[in-house]
DOKOL-301708 format. One record per residue: residue in one letter; y, z, x of N, C-alpha, C, O in turn. Coordinates in steps of 0.2 Angstrom, whole numbers, m for minus. Atoms other than C-alpha are relative to their C-alpha. Last residue first. Layout:
a/Y/Z/X/Y/Z/X/Y/Z/X/Y/Z/X
...
//
This chain:
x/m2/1/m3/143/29/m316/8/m5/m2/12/m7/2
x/m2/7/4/137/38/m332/4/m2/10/6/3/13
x/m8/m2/m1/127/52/m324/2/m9/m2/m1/m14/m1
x/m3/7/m1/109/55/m332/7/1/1/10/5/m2
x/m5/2/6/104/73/m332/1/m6/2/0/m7/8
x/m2/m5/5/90/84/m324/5/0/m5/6/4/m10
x/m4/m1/3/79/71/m316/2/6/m6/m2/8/m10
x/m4/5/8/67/77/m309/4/m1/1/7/2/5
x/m7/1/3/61/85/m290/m1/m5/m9/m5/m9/m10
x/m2/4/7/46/94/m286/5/m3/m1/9/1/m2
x/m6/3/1/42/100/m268/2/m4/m6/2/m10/m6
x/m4/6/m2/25/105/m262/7/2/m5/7/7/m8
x/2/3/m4/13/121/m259/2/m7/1/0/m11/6
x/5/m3/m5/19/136/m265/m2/m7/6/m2/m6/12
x/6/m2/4/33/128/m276/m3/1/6/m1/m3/10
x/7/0/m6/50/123/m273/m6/4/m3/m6/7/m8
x/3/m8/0/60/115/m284/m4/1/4/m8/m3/6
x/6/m3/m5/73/102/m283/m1/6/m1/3/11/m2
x/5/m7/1/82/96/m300/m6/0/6/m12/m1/5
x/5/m3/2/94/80/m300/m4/5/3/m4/6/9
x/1/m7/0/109/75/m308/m8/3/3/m11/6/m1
x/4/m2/2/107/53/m308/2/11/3/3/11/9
x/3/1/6/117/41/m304/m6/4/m2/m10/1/m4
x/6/m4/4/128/47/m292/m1/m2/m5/2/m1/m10
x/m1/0/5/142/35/m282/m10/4/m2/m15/3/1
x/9/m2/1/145/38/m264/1/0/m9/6/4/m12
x/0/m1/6/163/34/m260/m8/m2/m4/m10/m8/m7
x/m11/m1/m2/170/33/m240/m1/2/m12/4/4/m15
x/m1/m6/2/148/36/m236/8/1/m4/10/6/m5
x/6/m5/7/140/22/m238/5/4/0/8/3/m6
x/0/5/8/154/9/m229/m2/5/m3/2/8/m6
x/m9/1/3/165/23/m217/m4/m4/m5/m2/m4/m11
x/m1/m6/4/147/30/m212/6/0/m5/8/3/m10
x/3/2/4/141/11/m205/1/7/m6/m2/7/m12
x/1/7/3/155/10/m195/m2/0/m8/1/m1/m13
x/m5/m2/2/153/26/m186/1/m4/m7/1/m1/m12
x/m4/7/5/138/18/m180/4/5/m4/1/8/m9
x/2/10/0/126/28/m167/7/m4/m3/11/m7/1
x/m1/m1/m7/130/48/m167/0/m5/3/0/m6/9
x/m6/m7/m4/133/51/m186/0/m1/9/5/2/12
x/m6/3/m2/122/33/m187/5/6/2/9/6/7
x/1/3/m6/106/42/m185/9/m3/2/13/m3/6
x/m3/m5/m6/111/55/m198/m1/m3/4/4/m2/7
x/m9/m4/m2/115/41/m210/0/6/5/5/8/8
x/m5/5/m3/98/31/m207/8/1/2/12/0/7
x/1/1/m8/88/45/m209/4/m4/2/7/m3/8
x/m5/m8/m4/99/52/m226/m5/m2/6/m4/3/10
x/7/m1/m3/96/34/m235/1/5/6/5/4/11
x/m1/2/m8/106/34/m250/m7/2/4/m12/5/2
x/1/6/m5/101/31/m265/0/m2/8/m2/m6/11
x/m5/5/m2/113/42/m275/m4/m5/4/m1/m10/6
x/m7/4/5/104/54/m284/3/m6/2/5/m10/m2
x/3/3/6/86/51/m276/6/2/m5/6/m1/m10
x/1/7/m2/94/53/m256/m2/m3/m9/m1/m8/m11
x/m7/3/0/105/70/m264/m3/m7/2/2/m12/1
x/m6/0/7/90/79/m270/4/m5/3/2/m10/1
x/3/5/3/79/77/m252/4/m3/m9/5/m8/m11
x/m3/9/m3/96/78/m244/m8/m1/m2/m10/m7/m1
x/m5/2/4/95/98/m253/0/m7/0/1/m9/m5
x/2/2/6/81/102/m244/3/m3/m6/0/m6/m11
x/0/m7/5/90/105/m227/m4/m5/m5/m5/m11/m5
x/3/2/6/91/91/m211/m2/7/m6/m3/12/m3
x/5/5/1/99/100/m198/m1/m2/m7/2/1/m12
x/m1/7/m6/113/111/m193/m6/m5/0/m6/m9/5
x/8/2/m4/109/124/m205/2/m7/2/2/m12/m2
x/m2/7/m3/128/134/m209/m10/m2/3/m13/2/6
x/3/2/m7/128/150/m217/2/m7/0/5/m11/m3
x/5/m5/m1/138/159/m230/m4/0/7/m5/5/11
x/5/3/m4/157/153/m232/m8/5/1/m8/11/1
x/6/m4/m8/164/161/m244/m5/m3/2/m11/m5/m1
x/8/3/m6/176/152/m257/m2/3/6/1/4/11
x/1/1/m8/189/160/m269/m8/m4/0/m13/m4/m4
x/0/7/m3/194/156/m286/1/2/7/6/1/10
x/m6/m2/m2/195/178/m293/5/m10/5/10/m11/8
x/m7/m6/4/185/176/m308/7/0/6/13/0/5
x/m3/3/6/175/159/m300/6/5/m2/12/3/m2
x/m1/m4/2/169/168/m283/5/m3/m6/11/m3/m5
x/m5/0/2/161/153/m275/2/3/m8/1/1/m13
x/1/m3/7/147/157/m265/8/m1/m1/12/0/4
x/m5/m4/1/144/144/m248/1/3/m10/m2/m1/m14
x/2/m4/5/130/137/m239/5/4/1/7/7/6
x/m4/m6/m1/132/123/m228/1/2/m7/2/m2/m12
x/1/m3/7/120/109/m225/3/7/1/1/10/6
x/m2/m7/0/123/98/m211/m1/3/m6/m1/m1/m11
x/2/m2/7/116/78/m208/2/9/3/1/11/9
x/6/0/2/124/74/m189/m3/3/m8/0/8/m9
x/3/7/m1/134/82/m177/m5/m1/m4/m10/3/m4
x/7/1/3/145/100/m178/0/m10/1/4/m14/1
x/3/4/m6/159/102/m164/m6/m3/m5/m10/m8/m2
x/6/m3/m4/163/120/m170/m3/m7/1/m8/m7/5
x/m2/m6/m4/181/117/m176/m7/1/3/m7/4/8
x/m4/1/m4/177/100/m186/3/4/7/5/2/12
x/4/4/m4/162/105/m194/6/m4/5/3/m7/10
x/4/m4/m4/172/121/m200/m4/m5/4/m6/m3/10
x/m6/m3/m8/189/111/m205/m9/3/3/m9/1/9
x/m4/4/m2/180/99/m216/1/2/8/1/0/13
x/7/5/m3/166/111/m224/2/m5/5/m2/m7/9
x/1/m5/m4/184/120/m229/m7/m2/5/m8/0/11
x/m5/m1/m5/191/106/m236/m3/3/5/m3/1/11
x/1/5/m5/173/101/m246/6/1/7/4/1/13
x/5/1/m4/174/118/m253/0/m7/5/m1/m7/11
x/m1/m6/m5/192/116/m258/m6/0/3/m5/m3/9
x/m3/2/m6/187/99/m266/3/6/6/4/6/12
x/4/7/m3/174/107/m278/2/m2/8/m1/m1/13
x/m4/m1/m7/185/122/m284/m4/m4/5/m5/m2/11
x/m6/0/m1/183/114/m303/3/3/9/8/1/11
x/m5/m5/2/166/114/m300/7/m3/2/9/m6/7
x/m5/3/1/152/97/m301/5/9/m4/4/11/m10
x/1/m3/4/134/100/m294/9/0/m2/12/1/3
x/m5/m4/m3/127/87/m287/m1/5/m6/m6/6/m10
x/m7/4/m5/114/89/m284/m1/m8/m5/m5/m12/m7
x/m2/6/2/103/104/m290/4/m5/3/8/m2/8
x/m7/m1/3/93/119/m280/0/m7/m5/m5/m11/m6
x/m2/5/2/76/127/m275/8/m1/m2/11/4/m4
x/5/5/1/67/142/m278/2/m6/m1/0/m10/m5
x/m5/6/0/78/153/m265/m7/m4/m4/m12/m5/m1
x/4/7/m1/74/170/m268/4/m4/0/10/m4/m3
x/m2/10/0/82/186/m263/m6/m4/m1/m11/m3/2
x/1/5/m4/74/204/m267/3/m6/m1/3/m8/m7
x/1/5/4/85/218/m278/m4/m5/7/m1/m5/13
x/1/4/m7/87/235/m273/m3/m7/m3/m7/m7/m8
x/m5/2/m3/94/245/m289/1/m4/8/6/m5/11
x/m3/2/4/79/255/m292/5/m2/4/5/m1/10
x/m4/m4/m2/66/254/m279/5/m2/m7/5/m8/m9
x/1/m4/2/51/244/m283/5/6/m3/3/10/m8
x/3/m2/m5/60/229/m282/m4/5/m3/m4/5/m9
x/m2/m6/m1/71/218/m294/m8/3/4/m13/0/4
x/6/m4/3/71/200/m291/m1/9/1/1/12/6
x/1/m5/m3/86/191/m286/m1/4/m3/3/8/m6
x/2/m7/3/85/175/m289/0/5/2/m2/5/8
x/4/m8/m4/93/160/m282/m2/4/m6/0/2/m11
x/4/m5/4/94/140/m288/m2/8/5/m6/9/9
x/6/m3/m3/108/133/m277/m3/5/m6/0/10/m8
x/0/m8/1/121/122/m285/m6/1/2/m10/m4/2
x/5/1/4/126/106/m274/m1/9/m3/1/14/0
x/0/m6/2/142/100/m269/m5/1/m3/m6/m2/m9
x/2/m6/6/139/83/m262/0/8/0/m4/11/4
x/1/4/6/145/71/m251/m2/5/m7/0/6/m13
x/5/m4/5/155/79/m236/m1/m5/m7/4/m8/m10
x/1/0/5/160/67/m222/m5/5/m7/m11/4/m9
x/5/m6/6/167/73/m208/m1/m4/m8/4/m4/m12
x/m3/m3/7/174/60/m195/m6/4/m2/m12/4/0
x/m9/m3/m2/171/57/m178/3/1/m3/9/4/m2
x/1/1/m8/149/61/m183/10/m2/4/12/3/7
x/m5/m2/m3/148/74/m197/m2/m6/5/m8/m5/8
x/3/6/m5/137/68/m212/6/3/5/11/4/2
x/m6/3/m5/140/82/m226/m5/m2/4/m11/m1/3
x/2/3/m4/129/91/m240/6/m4/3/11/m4/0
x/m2/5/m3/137/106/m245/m5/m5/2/m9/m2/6
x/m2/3/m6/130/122/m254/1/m6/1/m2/m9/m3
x/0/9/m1/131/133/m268/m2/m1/7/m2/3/11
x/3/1/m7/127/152/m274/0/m9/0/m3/m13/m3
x/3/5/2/140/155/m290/m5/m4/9/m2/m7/14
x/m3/6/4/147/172/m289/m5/m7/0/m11/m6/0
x/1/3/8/146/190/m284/4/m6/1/10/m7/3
x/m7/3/5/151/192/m265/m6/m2/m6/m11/m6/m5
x/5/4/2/137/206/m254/6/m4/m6/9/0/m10
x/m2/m4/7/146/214/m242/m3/m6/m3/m3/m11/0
x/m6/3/3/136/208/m226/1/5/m7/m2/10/m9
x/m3/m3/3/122/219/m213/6/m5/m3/10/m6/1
x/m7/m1/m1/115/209/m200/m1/3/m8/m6/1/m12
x/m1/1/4/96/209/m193/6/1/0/9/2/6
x/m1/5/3/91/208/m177/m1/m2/m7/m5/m6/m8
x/m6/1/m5/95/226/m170/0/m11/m3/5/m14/m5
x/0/m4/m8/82/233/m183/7/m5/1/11/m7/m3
x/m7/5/m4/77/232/m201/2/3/6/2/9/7
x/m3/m2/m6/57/236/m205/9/m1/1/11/m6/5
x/m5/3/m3/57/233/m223/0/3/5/2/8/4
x/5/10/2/41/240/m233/4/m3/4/0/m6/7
x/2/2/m6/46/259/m224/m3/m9/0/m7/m13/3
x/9/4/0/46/266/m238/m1/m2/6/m7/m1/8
x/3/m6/m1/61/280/m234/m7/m4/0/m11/m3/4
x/2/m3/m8/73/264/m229/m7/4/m2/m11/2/1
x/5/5/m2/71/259/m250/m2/2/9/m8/2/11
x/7/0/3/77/276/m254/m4/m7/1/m10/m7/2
x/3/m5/m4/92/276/m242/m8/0/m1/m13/0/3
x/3/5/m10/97/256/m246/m4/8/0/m10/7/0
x/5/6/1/96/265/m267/m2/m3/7/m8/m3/9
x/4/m2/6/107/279/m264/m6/m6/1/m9/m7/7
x/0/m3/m5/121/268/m253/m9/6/m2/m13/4/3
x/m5/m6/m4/124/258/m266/m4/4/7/m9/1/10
x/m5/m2/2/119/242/m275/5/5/3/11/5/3
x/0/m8/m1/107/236/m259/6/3/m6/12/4/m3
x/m9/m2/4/103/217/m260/m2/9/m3/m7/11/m6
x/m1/m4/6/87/212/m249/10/2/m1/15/1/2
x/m6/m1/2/83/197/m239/0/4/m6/m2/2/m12
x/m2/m4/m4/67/196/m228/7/2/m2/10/6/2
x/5/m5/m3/66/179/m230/2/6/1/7/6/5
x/m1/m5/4/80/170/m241/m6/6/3/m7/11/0
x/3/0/5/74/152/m234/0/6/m4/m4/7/m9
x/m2/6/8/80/156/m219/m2/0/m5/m6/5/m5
x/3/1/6/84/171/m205/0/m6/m3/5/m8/m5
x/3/7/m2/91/169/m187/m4/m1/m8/m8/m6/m8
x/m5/4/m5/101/186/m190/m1/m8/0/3/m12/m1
x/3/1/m6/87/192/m204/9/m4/4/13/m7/1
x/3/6/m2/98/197/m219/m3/m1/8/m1/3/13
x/2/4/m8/104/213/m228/m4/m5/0/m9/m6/m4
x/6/3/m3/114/212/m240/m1/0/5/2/m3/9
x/m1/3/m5/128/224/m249/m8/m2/0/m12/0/m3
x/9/3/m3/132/231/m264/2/m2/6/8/m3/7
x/3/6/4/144/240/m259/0/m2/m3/6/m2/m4
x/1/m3/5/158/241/m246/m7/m2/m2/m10/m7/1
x/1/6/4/155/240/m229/2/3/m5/1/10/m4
x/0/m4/8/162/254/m215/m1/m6/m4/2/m11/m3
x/m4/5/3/157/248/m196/m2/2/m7/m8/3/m10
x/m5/2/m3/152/261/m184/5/m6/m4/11/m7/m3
x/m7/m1/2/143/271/m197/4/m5/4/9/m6/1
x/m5/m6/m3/128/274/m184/9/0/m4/14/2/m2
x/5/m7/1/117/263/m197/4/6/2/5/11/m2
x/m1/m3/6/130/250/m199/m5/6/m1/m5/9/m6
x/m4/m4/0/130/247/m181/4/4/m6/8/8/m7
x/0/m7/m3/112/247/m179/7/1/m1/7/7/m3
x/3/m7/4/112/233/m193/1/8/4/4/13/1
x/8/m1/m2/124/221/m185/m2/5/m4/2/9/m7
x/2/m5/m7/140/219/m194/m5/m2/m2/m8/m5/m6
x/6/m1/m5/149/207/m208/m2/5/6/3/6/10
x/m2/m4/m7/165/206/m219/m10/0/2/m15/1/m2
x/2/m5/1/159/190/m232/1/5/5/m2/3/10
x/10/m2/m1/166/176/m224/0/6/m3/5/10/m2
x/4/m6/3/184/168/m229/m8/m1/0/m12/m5/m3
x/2/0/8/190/154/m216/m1/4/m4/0/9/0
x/m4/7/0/200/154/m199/m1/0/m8/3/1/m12
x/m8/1/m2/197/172/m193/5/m6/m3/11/m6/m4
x/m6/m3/6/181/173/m199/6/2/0/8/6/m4
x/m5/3/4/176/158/m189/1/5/m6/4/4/m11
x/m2/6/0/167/164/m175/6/m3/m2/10/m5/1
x/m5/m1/m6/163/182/m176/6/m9/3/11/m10/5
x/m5/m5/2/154/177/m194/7/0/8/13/m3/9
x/m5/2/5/146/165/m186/5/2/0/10/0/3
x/m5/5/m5/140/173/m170/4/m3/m3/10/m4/m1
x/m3/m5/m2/131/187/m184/6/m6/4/12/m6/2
x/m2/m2/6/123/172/m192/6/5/2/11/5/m1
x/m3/m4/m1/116/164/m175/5/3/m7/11/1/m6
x/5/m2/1/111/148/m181/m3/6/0/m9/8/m2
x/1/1/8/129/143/m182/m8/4/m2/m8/8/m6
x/m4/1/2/137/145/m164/m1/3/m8/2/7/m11
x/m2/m9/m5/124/146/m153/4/3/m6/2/8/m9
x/7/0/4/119/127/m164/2/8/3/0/12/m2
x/1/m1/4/138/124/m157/m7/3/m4/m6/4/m10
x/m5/m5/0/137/128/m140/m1/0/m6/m5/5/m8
x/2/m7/m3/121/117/m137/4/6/m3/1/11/m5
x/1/m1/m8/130/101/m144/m3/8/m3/m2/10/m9
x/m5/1/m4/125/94/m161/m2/4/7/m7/5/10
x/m1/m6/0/106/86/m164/7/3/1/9/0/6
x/m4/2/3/100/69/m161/1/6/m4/m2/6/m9
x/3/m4/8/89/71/m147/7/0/m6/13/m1/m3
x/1/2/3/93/58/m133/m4/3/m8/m8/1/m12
x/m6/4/4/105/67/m125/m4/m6/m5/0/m10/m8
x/m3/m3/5/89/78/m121/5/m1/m5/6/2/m11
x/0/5/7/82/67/m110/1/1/m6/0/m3/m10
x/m4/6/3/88/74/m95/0/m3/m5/4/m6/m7
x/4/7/m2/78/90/m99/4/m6/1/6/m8/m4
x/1/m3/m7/85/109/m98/0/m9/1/2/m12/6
x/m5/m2/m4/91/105/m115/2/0/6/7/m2/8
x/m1/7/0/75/102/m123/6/m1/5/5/m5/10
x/4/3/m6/72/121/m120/m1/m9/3/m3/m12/8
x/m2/m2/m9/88/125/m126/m5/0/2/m5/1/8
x/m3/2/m3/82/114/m143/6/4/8/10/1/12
x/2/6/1/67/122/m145/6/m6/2/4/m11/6
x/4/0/m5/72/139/m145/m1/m6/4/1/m6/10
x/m6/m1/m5/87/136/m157/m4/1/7/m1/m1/13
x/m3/8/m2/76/126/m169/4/2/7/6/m2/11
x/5/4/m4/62/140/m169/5/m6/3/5/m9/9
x/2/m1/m6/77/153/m173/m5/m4/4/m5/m3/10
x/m5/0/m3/85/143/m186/m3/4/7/m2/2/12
x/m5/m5/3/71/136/m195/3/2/5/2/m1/10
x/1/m4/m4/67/117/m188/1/7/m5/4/6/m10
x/m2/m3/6/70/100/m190/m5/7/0/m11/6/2
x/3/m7/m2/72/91/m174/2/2/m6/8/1/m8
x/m4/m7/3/76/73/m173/m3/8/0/m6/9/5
x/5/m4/4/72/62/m158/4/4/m4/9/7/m2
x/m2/m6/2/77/46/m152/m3/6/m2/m9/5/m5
x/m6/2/1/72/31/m142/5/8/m3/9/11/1
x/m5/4/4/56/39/m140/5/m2/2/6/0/7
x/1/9/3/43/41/m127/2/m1/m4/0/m6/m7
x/0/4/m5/51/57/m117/1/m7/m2/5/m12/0
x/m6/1/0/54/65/m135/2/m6/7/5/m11/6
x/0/5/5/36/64/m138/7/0/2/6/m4/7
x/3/7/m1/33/72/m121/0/m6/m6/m1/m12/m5
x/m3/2/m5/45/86/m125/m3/m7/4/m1/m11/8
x/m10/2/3/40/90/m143/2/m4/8/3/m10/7
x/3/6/5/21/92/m134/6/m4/m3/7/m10/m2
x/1/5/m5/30/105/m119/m4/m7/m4/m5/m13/m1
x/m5/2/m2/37/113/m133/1/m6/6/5/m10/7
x/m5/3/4/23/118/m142/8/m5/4/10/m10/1
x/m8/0/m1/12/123/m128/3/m4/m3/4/m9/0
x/m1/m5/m3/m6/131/m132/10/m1/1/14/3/0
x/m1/0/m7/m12/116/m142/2/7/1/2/10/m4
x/2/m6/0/m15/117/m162/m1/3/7/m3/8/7
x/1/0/m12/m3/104/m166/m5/7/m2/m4/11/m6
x/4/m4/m3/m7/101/m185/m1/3/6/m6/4/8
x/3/m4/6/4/87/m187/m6/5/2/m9/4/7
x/8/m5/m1/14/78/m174/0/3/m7/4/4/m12
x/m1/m9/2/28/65/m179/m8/2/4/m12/m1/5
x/6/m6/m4/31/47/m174/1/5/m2/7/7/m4
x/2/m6/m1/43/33/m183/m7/2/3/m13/m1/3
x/11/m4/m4/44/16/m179/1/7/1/2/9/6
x/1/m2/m5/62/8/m188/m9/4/3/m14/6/1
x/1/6/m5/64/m7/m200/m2/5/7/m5/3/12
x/m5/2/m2/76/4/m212/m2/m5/7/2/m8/11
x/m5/1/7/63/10/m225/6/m8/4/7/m14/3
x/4/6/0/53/15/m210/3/m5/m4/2/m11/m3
x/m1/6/m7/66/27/m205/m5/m6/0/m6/m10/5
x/m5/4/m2/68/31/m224/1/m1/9/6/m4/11
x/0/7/4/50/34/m225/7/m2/m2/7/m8/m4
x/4/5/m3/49/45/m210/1/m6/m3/2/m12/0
x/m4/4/m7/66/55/m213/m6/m3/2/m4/m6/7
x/m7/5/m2/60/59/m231/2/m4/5/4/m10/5
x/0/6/3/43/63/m227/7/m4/m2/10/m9/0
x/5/5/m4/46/77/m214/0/m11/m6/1/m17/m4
x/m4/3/m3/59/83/m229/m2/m4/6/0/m9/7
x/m6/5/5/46/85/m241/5/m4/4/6/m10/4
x/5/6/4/31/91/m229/7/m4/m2/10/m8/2
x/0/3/m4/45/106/m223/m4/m7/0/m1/m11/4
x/m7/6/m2/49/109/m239/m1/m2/5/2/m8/6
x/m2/5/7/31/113/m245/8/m4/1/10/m10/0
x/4/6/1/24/120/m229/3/m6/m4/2/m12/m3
x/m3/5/0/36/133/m225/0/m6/0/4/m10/1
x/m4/m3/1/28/150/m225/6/m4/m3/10/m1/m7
x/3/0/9/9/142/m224/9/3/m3/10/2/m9
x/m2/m9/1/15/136/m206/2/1/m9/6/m1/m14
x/3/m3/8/4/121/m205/3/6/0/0/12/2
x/6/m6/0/9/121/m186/m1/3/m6/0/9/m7
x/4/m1/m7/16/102/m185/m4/5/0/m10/4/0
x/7/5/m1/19/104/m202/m3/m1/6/m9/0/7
x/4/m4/7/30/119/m205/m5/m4/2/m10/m1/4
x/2/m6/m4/41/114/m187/m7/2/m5/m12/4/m3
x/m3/m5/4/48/96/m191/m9/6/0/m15/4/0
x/4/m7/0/48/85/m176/2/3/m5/8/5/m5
x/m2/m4/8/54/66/m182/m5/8/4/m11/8/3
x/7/m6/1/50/54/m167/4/6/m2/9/8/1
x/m3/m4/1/61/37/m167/m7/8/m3/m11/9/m8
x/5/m5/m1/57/21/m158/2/10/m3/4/13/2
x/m1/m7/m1/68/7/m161/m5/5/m2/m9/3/m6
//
């Protein structure tokens, strides 16, 4: 088997995204080699047509993955799309990734079914059309890795930060009420069942500006697992949501869990490979290329590893300018 791994930071050295995208490129090579199979990647593409180079490795593979941020992944996968060989990208359907990657599409989605922080476009929070409480965030629509993400206390504070002009925000950005609580997310394997394996906590920061009361997001990294009393709710709800939108394949879903009052909000959903499943292959062992390939391969082989994943080890991803650290952060008695 023949399996060609595209991940977006490396192919074009993009300085924005180098460090995780390196780490998890490495993951799914060396557990697809790990497993007897012949991986492929690009690095450095410096060519004029990306898409058209992705589309000639995908030709010559058996399969391809696609790891991505949410608007390159979304480009890229409806251009593959067009191609009959497309069923052989190992990605969910089309409608789905419209679905999730699309932050705004979310919300209208599923916040009917689950609890989402209320949500608008930016334009229509500028013309008042939709009333938020605050604090609130704003975020890129297709946004990742906390880019571009400010937290506004009041109203006072967003105006004086508008007056600088350091944040353009326009038609694709989104406007949320911003939930106090503990920043987490989900790894899961989805292929005819759902399997989520870990709860993990996410390291954020949120850095104060020049502006009083406007704070920047960071993401420097998370742990896995991470072990809360509303644990199993979260997996519930990670249950019904990759079951209702069709999801395939490793998932990483981001949700704050409001301890004082024991709710869960959903936040976003990345439909690919995430940094967490480098944490979650060195707690537990597992091999997160072999288990996404099977989500759409070998049902089989998801009911052995996955029906009760034992963790031996707590451990600590961080990110840094130019790579990806992990430790151990606690010994777990299995």
């Amino acid at each position: 088997m023949n399996v060609f791994v595209f991940e977006y930071a490396a192919a074009l050295n993009n300085i924005n995204f180098i460090a995780e995208g390196r780490a998890m490129l490495n993951l799914m090579i060396k557990g697809l080699r790990k497993d007897g199979i012949k991986a492929e990647t690009i690095k450095n593409f410096t060519g004029s047509d990306l898409p058209e180079k992705i589309l000639e490795n995908l030709c010559k593979s058996d399969y391809t993955i696609l790891i991505a941020p949410n608007y390159e992944l979304l480009k890229i996968s409806d251009f593959l799309n067009q191609h009959r060989d497309f069923n052989k990208v190992l990605i969910s359907p089309a409608d789905a990734l419209n679905k999730t990657l699309n932050k705004f599409n979310l919300y209208k989605e599923l916040s009917n079914k689950i609890p989402l922080p209320k949500t608008t476009k930016f334009p229509d929070f500028v013309t008042e059309k939709k009333e938020l409480n605050f604090p609130i965030i704003i975020k890129p629509i297709y946004g990742a890795g906390c880019e571009s993400t400010f937290v506004f206390k009041d109203n006072k504070s967003y105006k004086a930060f508008a007056k600088t002009g350091r944040q353009k925000f326009n038609e694709n950005f989104i406007v949320q009420e911003f939930v106090n609580g503990i920043h987490t997310s989900v790894c899961l394997f989805a292929g005819r069942d759902v399997y989520p394996v870990s709860l993990n906590r996410q390291l954020m920061k949120f850095e104060k500006t020049h502006i009083e009361n406007v704070r920047c997001a960071k993401y420097d990294g998370s742990y896995v697992p991470f072990f809360n009393k509303l644990r199993k709710k979260v997996f519930e709800y990670s249950g019904i949501i990759s079951k209702h939108l069709n999801l395939k394949g490793y998932i990483g879903m981001d949700f704050v869990i409001d301890t004082k009052n024991e709710k869960i909000y959903l936040i976003e959903i990345n439909p690919r490979i995430t940094t967490s499943a480098i944490a979650l292959s060195k707690a537990t062992n597992l091999n997160i290329a072999k288990l996404h390939i099977a989500c759409f391969k070998d049902e089989e082989i998801l009911r052995k590893e996955l029906s009760e994943v034992k963790f031996l080890n707590t451990i600590e991803i961080l990110k840094g300018k130019k790579n990806v650290k992990c430790r151990i952060k606690k010994k777990l008695v299995v």
